[in-house]
Residue, then its C-alpha position, 0 to 999 in steps of 0.5 A: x258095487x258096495x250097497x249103501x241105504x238112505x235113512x230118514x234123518x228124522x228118524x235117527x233115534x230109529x237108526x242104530x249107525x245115527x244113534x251112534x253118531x250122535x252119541x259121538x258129538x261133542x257135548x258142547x255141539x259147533x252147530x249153524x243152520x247156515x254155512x257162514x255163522x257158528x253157535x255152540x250149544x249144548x248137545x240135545x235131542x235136538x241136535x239134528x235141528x242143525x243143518x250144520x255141525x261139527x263132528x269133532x271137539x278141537x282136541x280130538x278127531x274121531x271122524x275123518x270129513x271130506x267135501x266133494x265139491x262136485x256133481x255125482x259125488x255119491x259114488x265117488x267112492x266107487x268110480x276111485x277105488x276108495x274106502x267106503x265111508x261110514x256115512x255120506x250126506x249129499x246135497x239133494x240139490x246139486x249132488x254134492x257130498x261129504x263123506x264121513x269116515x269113522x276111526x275106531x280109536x279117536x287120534x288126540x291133540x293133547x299136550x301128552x298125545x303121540x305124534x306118530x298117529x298124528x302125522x297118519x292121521x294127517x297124510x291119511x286124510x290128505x291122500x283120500x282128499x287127492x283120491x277122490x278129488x275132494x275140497x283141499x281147503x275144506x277143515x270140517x269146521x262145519x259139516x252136513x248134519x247127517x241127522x238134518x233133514x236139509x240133506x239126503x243121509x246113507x249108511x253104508x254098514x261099515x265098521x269104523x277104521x283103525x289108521x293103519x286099514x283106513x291108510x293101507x291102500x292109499x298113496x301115502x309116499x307122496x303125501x309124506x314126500x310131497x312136491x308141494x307144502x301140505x301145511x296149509x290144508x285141513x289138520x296140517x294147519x290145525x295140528x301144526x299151530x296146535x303144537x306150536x302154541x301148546x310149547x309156548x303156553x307150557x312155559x307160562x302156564x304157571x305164571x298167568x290165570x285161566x283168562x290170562x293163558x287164554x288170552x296169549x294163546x289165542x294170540x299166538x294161535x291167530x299169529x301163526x294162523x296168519x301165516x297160512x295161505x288159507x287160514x282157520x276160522x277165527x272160531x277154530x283158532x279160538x278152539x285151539x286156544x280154548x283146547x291149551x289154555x284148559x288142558x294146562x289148568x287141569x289137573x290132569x297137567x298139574x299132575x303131569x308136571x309134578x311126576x315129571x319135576x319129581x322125576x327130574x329132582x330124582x335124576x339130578x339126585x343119583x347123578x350129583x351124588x358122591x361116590x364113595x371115596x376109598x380112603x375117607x373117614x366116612x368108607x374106612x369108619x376108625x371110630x369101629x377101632x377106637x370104640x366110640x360113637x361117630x359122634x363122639x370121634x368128630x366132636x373130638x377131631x373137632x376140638x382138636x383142630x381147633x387148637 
């Protein structure tokens, strides 16, 4: 069996894999130091005076969280054939667990972010959640602190996964192919309104100010929320809007949208553009012949038509 430790939570400035932890927090921290509330404050050292957080800011995804609603839960990992997490936090209670794996290269939610890592990102997340047996309808909104020390922390010592090793051994066909819709559960949801609304907000994004753009995706986002068999927080969905509405008046997305405008005035440029014609006065030049300028032979020809 592989050998994790616990760790003092106290102590996380101490413990290297913690530091590191913390230093990948979100700057404004989702925190709550009871499961049914939400704050957002800015990240201190005082960050593990929450027993609740949220790992990831709305936009991008460097921990994977799940939740093992379950008794013994600290060897699940083992007794499933699993990866090994990063860390586990375990309720000194009950036993139950979350599990926190750590990809090396973060997976993004932005306008411009590639689909094909979210789609791993996704169905990796729902076959470890099948695997070991974990809380379908769990978001990782609001996680264990593992710097709290409300809960028991382990390190294992390993290093963070890229997709593809965290994904490798996993039963992936059936969460491509499943037999039952998986949009209603953990980055289904998140992603799937996410690209809903940005497509939509990217249509008016010119037309409104900050508040109002916020205002109609957050609308958009709670309606399609709705939709959901179990749907987000109301303070995810106002994350999501959050997320659009300032990524289309950044200047990063202004930028962006000149290139492109740029690009597809040059497109329609070399399209719409006459060739050259092999009989015309501009390709055969019979101004060379008569040796006068250009300007003077169409003035002339002007004149002459006129009468």
């Amino acid at each position: 069996m592989e050998c994790i430790k616990r760790v003092d939570p106290q102590k996380w400035k101490e413990v290297p894999l913690l530091a590191e932890l913390y230093h990948n927090l979100p700057t404004t921290l989702r925190c709550s130091t009871v499961k049914n509330s939400t704050l957002f404050r800015k990240k201190t050292d005082r960050a593990n005076t929450y027993a609740y957080v949220g790992y990831n800011p709305p936009n991008i995804t460097r921990y994977i969280v799940l939740d093992l609603d379950y008794c013994d839960a600290l060897f699940a990992y083992y007794d499933n054939n699993a990866p090994l997490p990063q860390f586990i936090i375990r309720n000194p209670e009950n036993g139950h667990c979350h599990y926190v794996y750590q990809l090396k290269d973060p997976v993004t939610f932005y306008g411009r972010s590639r689909s094909a890592p979210i789609r791993l990102l996704t169905a990796t997340e729902q076959a470890l959640t099948a695997l070991l047996n974990a809380d379908r309808g769990f978001t990782g909104y609001l996680a264990k602190n593992a710097l709290n020390c409300n809960h028991d922390t382990y390190i294992t010592g390993v290093k963070p996964y890229t997709l593809n090793e965290l994904s490798q051994n996993l039963d992936l066909e059936s969460i491509e192919n499943p037999s039952v819709a998986m949009n209603d559960h953990t980055y289904g949801r998140n992603s799937g309104t996410f690209d809903a609304v940005r497509v939509q907000a990217y249509k008016i994004a010119g037309k409104l100010n900050y508040t109002e753009l916020y205002n109609e995706c957050l609308s958009l986002a709670e309606s399609y929320n709705n939709r959901y068999d179990k749907p987000m927080s109301y303070n995810e969905v106002k994350g999501i809007a959050k997320s659009i509405a300032g990524y289309c008046k950044s200047q990063a997305y202004i930028r962006s949208l000149s290139e492109l405008q740029a690009r597809k005035g040059s497109k329609g440029g070399k399209v719409s553009k006459r060739k050259p014609v092999a009989t015309s006065e501009r390709t055969t030049k019979p101004w060379v012949d008569l040796g006068i300028s250009q300007s003077t032979y169409y003035r002339r020809k002007r004149k002459s038509d006129s009468r």
